[in-house]
LUMLOTOR-800052 format. One record per residue: y, z, x of N, C-alpha, C in turn; residue in three letters. Coordinates in Angstrom, 1 decimal, decimal comma, always signed. Example, Ala and Ser with C-alpha at 12.3 -4.5 7.8 and 13.67 -1.06 7.14 Angstrom:
<sevexs>
<sevex><n_Y>-5,7</n_Y><n_Z>+7,8</n_Z><n_X>+13,2</n_X><ca_Y>-4,5</ca_Y><ca_Z>+7,8</ca_Z><ca_X>+12,3</ca_X><c_Y>-3,3</c_Y><c_Z>+7,8</c_Z><c_X>+13,2</c_X><doke>ala</doke></sevex>
<sevex><n_Y>-2,2</n_Y><n_Z>+7,1</n_Z><n_X>+12,8</n_X><ca_Y>-1,1</ca_Y><ca_Z>+7,1</ca_Z><ca_X>+13,7</ca_X><c_Y>+0,0</c_Y><c_Z>+7,9</c_Z><c_X>+12,9</c_X><doke>ser</doke></sevex>
</sevexs>
This chain:
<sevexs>
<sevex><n_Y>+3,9</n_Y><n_Z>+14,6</n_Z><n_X>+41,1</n_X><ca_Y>+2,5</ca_Y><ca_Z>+14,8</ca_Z><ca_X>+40,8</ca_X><c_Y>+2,4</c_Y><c_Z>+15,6</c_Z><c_X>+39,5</c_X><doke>unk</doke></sevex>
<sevex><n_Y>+1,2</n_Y><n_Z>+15,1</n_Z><n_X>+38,7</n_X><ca_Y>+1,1</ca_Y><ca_Z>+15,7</ca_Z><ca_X>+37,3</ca_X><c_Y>+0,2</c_Y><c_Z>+16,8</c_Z><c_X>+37,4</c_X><doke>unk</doke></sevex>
<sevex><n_Y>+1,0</n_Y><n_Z>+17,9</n_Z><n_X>+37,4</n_X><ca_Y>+0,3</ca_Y><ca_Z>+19,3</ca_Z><ca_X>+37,4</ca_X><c_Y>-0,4</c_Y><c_Z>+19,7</c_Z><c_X>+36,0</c_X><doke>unk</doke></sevex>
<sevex><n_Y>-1,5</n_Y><n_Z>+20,1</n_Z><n_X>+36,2</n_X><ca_Y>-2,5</ca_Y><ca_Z>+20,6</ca_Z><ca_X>+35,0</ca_X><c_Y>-2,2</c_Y><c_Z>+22,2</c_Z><c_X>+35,1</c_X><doke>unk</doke></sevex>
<sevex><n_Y>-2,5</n_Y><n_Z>+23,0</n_Z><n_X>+33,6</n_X><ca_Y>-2,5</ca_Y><ca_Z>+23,9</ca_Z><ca_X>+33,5</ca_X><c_Y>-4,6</c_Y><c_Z>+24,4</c_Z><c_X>+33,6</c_X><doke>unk</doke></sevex>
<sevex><n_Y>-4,5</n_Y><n_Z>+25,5</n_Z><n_X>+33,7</n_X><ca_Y>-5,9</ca_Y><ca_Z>+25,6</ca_Z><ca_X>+33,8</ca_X><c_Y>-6,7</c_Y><c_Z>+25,0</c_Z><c_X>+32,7</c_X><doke>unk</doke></sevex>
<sevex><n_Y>-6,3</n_Y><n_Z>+25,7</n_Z><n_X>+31,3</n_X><ca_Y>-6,7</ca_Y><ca_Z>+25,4</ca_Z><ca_X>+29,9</ca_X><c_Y>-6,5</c_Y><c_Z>+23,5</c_Z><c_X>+30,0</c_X><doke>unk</doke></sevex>
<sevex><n_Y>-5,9</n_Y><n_Z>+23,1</n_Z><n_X>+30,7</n_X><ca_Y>-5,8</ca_Y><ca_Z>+21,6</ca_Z><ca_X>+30,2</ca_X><c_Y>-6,8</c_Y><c_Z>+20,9</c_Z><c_X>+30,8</c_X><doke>unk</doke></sevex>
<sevex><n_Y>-6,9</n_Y><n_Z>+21,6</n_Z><n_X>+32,4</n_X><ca_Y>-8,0</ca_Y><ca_Z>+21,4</ca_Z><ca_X>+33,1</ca_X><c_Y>-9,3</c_Y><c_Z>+21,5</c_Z><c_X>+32,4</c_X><doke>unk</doke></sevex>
<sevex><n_Y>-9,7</n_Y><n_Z>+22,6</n_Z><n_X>+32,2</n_X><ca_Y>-10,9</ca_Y><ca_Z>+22,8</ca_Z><ca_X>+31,1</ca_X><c_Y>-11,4</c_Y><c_Z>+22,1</c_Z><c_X>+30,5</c_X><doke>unk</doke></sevex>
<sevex><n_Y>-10,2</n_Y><n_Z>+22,2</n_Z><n_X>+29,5</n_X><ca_Y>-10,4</ca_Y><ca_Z>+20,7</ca_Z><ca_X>+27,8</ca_X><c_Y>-10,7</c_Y><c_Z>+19,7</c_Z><c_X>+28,6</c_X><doke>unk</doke></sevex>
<sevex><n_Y>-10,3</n_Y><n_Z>+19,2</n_Z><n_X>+30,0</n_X><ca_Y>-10,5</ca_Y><ca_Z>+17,9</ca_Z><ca_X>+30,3</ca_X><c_Y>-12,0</c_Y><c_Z>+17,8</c_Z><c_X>+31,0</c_X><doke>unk</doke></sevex>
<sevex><n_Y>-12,4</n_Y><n_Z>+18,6</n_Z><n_X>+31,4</n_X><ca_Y>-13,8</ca_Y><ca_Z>+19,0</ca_Z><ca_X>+32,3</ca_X><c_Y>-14,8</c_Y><c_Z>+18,8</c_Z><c_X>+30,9</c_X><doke>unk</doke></sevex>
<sevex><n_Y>-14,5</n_Y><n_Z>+20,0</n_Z><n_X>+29,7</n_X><ca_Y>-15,3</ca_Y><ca_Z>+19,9</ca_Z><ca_X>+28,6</ca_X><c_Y>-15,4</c_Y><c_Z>+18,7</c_Z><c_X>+28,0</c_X><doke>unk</doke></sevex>
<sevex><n_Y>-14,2</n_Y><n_Z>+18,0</n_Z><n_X>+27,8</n_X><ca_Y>-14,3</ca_Y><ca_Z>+16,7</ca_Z><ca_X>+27,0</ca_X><c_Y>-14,8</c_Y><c_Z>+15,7</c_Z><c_X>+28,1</c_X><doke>unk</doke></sevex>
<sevex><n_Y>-15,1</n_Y><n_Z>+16,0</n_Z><n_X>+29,4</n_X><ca_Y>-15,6</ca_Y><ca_Z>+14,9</ca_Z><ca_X>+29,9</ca_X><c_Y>-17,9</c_Y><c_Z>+15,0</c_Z><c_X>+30,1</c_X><doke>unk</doke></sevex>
<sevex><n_Y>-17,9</n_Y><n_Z>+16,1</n_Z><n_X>+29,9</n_X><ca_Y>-19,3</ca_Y><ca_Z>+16,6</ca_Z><ca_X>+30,2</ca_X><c_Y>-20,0</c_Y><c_Z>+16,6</c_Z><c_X>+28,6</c_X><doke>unk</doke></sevex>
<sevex><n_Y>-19,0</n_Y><n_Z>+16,5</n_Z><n_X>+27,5</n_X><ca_Y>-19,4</ca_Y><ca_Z>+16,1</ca_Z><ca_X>+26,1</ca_X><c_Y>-18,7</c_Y><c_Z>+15,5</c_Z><c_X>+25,3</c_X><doke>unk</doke></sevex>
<sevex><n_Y>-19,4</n_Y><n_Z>+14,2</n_Z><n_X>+26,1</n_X><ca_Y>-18,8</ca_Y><ca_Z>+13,0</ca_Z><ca_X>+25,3</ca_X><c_Y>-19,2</c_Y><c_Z>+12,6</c_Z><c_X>+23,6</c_X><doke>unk</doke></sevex>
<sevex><n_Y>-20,6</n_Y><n_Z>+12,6</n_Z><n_X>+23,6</n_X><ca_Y>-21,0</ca_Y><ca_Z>+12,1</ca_Z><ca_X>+22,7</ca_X><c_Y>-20,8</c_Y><c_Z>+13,0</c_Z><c_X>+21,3</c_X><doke>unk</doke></sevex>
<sevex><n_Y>-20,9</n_Y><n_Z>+15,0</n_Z><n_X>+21,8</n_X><ca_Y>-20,6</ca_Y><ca_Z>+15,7</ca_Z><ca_X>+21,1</ca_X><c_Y>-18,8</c_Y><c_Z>+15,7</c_Z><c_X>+20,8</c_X><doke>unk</doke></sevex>
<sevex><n_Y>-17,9</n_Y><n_Z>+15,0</n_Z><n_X>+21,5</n_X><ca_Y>-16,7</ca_Y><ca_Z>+15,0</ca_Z><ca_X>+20,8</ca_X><c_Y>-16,6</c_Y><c_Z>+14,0</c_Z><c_X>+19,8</c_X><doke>unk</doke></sevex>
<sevex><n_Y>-17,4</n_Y><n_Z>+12,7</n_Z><n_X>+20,5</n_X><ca_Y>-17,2</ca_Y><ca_Z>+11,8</ca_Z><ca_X>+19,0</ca_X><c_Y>-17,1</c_Y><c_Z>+12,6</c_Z><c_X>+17,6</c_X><doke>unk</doke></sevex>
<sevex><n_Y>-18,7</n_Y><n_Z>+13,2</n_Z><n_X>+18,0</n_X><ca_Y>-18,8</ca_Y><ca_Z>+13,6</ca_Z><ca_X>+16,4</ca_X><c_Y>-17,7</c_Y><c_Z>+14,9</c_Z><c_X>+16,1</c_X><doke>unk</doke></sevex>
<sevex><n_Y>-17,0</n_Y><n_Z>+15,2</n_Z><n_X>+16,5</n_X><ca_Y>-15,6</ca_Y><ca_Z>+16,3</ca_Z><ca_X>+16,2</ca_X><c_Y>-14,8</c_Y><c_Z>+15,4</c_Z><c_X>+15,6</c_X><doke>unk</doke></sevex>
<sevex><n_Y>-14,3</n_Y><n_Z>+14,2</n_Z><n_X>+16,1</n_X><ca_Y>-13,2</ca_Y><ca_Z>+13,5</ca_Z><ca_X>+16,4</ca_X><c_Y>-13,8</c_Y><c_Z>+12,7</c_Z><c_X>+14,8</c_X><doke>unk</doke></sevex>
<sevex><n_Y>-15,1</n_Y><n_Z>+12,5</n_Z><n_X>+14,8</n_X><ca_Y>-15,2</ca_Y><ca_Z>+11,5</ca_Z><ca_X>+13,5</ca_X><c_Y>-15,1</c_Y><c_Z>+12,4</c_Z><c_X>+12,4</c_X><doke>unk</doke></sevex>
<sevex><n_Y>-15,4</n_Y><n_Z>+13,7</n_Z><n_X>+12,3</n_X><ca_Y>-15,8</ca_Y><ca_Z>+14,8</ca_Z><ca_X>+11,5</ca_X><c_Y>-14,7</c_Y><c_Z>+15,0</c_Z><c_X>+10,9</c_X><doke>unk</doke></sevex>
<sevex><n_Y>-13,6</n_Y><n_Z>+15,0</n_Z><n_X>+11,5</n_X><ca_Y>-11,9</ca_Y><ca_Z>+15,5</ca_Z><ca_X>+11,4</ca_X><c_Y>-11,4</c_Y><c_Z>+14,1</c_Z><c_X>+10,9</c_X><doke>unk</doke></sevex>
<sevex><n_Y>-11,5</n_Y><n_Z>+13,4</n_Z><n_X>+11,0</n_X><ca_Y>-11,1</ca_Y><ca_Z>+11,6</ca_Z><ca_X>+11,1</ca_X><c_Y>-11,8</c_Y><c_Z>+11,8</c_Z><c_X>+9,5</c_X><doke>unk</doke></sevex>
<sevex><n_Y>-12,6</n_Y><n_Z>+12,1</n_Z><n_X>+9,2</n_X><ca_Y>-13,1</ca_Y><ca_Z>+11,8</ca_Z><ca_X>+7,7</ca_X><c_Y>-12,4</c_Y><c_Z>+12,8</c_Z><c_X>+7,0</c_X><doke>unk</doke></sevex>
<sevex><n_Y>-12,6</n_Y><n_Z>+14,4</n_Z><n_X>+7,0</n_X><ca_Y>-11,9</ca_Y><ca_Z>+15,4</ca_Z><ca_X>+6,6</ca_X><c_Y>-10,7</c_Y><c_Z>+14,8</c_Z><c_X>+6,5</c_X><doke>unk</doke></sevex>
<sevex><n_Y>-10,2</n_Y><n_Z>+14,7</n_Z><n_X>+7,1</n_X><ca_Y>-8,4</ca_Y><ca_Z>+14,4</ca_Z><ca_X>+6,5</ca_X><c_Y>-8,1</c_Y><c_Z>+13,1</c_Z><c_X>+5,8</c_X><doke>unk</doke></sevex>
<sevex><n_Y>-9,1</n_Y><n_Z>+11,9</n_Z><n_X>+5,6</n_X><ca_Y>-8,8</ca_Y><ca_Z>+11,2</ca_Z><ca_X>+4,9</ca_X><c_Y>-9,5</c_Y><c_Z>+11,4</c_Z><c_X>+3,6</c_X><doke>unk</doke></sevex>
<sevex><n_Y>-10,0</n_Y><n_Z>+12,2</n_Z><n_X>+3,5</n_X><ca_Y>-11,0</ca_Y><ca_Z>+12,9</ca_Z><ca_X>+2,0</ca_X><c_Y>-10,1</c_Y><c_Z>+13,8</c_Z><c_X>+1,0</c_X><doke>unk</doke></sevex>
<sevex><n_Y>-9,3</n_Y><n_Z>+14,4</n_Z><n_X>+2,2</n_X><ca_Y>-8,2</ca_Y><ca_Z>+15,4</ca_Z><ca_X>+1,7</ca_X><c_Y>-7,1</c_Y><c_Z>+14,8</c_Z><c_X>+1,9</c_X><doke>unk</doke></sevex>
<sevex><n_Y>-6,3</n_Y><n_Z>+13,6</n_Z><n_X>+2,3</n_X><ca_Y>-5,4</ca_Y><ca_Z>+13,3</ca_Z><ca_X>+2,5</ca_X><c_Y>-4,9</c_Y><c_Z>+12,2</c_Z><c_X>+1,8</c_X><doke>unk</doke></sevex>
<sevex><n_Y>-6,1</n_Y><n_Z>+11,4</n_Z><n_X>+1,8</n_X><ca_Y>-5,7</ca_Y><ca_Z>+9,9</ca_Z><ca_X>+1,4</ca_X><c_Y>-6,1</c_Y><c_Z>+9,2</c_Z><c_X>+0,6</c_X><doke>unk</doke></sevex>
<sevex><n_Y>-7,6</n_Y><n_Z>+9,9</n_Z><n_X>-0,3</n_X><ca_Y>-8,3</ca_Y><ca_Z>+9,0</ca_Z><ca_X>-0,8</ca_X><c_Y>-8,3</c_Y><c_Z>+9,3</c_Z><c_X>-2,2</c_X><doke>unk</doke></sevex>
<sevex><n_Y>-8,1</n_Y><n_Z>+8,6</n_Z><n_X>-2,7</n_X><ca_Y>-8,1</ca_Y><ca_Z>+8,0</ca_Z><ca_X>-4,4</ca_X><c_Y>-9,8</c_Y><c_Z>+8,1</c_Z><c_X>-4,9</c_X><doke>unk</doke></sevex>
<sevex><n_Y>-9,6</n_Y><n_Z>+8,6</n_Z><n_X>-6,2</n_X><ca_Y>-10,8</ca_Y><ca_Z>+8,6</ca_Z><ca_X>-7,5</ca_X><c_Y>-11,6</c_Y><c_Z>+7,4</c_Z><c_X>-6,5</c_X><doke>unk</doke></sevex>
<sevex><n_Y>-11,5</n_Y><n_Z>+6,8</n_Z><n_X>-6,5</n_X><ca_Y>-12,5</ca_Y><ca_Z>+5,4</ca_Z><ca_X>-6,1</ca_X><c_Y>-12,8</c_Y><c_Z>+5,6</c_Z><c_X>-5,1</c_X><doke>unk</doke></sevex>
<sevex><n_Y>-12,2</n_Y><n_Z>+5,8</n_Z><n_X>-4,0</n_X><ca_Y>-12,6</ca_Y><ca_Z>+5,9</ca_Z><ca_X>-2,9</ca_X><c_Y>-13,4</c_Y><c_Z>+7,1</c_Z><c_X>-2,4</c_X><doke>unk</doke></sevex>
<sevex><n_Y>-13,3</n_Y><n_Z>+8,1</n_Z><n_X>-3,4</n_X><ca_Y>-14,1</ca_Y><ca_Z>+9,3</ca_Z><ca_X>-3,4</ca_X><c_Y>-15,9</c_Y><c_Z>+8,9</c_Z><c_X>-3,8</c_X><doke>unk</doke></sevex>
<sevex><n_Y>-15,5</n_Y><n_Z>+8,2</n_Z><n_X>-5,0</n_X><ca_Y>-17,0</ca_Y><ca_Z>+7,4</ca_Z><ca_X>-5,7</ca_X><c_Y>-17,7</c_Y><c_Z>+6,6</c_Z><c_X>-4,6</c_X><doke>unk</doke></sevex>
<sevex><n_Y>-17,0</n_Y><n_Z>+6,1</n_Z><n_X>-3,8</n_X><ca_Y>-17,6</ca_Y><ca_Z>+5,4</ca_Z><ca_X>-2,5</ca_X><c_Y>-18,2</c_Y><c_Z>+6,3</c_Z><c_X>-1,4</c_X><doke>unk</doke></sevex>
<sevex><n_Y>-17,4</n_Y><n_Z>+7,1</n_Z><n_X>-1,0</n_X><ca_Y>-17,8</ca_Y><ca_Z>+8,4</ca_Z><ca_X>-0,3</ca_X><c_Y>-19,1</c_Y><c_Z>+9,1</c_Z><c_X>-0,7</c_X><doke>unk</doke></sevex>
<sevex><n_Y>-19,4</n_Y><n_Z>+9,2</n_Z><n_X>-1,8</n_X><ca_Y>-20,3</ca_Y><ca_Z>+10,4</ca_Z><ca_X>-2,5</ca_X><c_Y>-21,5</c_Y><c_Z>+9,1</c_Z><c_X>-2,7</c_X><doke>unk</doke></sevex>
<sevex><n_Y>-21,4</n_Y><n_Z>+7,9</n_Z><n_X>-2,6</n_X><ca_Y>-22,6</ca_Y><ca_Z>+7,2</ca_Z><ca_X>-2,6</ca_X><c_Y>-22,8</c_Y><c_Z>+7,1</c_Z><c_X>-1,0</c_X><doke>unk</doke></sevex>
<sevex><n_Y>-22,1</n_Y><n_Z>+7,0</n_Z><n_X>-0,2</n_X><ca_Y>-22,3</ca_Y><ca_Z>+6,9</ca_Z><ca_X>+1,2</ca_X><c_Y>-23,2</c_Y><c_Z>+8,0</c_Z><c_X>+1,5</c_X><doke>unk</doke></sevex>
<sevex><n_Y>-23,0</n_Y><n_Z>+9,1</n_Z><n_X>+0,9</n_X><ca_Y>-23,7</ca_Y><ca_Z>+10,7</ca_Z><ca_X>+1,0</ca_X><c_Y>-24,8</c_Y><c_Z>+10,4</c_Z><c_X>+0,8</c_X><doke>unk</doke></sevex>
<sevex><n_Y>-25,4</n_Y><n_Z>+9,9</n_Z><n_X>-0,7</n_X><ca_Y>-26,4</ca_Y><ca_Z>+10,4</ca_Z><ca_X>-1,3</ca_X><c_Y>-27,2</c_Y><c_Z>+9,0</c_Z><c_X>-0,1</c_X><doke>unk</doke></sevex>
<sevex><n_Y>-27,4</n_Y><n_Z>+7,6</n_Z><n_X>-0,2</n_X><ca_Y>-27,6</ca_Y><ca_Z>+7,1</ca_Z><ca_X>+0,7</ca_X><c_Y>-28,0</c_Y><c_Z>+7,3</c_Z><c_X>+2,3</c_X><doke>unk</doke></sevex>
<sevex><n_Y>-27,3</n_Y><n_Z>+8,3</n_Z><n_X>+2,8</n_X><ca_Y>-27,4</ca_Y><ca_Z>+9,0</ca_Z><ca_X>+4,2</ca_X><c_Y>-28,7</c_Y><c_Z>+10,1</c_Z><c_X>+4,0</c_X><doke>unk</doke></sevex>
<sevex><n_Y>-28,5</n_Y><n_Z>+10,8</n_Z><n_X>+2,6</n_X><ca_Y>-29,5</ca_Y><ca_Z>+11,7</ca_Z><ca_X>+2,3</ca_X><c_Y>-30,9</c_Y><c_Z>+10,9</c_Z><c_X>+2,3</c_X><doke>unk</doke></sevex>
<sevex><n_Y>-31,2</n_Y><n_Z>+10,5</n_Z><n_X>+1,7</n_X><ca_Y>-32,0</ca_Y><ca_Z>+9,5</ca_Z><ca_X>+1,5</ca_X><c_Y>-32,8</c_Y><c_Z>+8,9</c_Z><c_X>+2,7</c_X><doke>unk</doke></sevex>
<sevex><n_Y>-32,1</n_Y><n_Z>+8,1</n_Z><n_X>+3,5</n_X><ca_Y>-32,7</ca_Y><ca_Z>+8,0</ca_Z><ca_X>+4,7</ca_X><c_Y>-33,3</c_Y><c_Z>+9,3</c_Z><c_X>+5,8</c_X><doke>unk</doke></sevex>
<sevex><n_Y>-32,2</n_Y><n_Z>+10,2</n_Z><n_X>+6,0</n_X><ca_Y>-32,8</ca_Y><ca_Z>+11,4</ca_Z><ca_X>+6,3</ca_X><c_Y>-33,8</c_Y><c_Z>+12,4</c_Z><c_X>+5,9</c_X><doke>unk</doke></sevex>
<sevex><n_Y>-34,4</n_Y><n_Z>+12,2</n_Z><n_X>+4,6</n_X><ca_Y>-35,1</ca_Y><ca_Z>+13,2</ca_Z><ca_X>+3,8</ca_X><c_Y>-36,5</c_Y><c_Z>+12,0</c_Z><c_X>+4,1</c_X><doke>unk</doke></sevex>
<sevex><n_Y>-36,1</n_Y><n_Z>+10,5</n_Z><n_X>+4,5</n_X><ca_Y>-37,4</ca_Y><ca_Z>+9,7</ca_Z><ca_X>+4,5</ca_X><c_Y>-38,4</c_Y><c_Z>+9,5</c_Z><c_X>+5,9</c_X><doke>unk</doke></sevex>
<sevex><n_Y>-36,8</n_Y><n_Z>+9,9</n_Z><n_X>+6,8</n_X><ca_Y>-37,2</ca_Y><ca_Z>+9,8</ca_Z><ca_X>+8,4</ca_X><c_Y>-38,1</c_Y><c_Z>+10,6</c_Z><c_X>+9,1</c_X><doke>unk</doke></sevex>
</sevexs>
């Protein structure tokens, strides 16, 4: 039998009662490290139009 620690128990209770708020952790982090990790001049120019575009809709909604 696969014994849980309390804390593992938890994380798993928390990550089950907020789903939708882990996405957005999991996408948040998932971007962050490819911003910092992986992306090239260009792909940064792509990023920073993604931005202003996202702004845009938000500032119209």
């Amino acid at each position: 039998m696969d014994k849980k620690t309390p804390q593992e128990r938890a994380r798993d209770k928390w990550n089950e009662s907020n789903k939708e708020r882990r996405k957005v952790y999991v996408a948040k982090s998932a971007c962050r490290r490819y911003i910092r990790d992986f992306a090239e001049l260009d792909d940064l120019e792509e990023v920073k139009n993604w931005i202003k575009e996202k702004e845009k809709k938000l500032k119209n909604f």
